[in-house]
N, C-alpha and C positions, 0 to 999 in steps of 0.2 A: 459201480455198475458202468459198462461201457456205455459210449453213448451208440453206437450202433443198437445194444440190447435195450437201449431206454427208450430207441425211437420205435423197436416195432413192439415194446409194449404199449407205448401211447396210440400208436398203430391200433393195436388190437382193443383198447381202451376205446378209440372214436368209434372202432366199427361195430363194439357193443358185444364182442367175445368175452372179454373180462369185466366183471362185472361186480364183481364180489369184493368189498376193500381188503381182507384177509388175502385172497389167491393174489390181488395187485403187490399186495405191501409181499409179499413171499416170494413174488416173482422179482421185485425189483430190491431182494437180501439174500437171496441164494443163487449164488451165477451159474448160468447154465452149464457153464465150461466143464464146472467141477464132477459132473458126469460123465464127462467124453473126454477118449483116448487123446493125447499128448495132439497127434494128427489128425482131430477131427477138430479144436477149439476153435480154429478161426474161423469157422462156421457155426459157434453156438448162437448168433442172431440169423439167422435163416428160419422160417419160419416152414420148419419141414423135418420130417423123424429124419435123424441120423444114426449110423453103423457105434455101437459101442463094443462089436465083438462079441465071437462065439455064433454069429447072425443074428442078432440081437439088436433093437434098437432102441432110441429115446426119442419120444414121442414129440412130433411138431407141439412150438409152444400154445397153436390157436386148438388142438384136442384138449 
């Protein structure tokens, strides 16, 4: 897990979004990147839907 991806889930962790240890422990083993196009990855810790194409998108991680 990057540390940029570990800090806004701990982020989302303080602010009482995640909340469930099952969604924690799933969020910090499946990296977001592996979702998004080649040119969207350096933005999988953004906490905001991003474009996967076709206009389609992957859902801010705090939904």
């Amino acid at each position: 897990m990057s540390r940029s991806w570990d800090k806004l889930v701990q982020s989302l962790i303080r602010s009482g979004i995640l909340r469930s240890p099952r969604v924690i422990r799933a969020m910090r083993m499946v990296p977001r990147e592996l979702f998004l196009p080649e040119d969207e990855r350096s933005y999988a810790s953004i906490d905001s839907p991003l474009p996967i194409g076709s206009g389609q998108t992957v859902s801010a991680p705090h939904d």
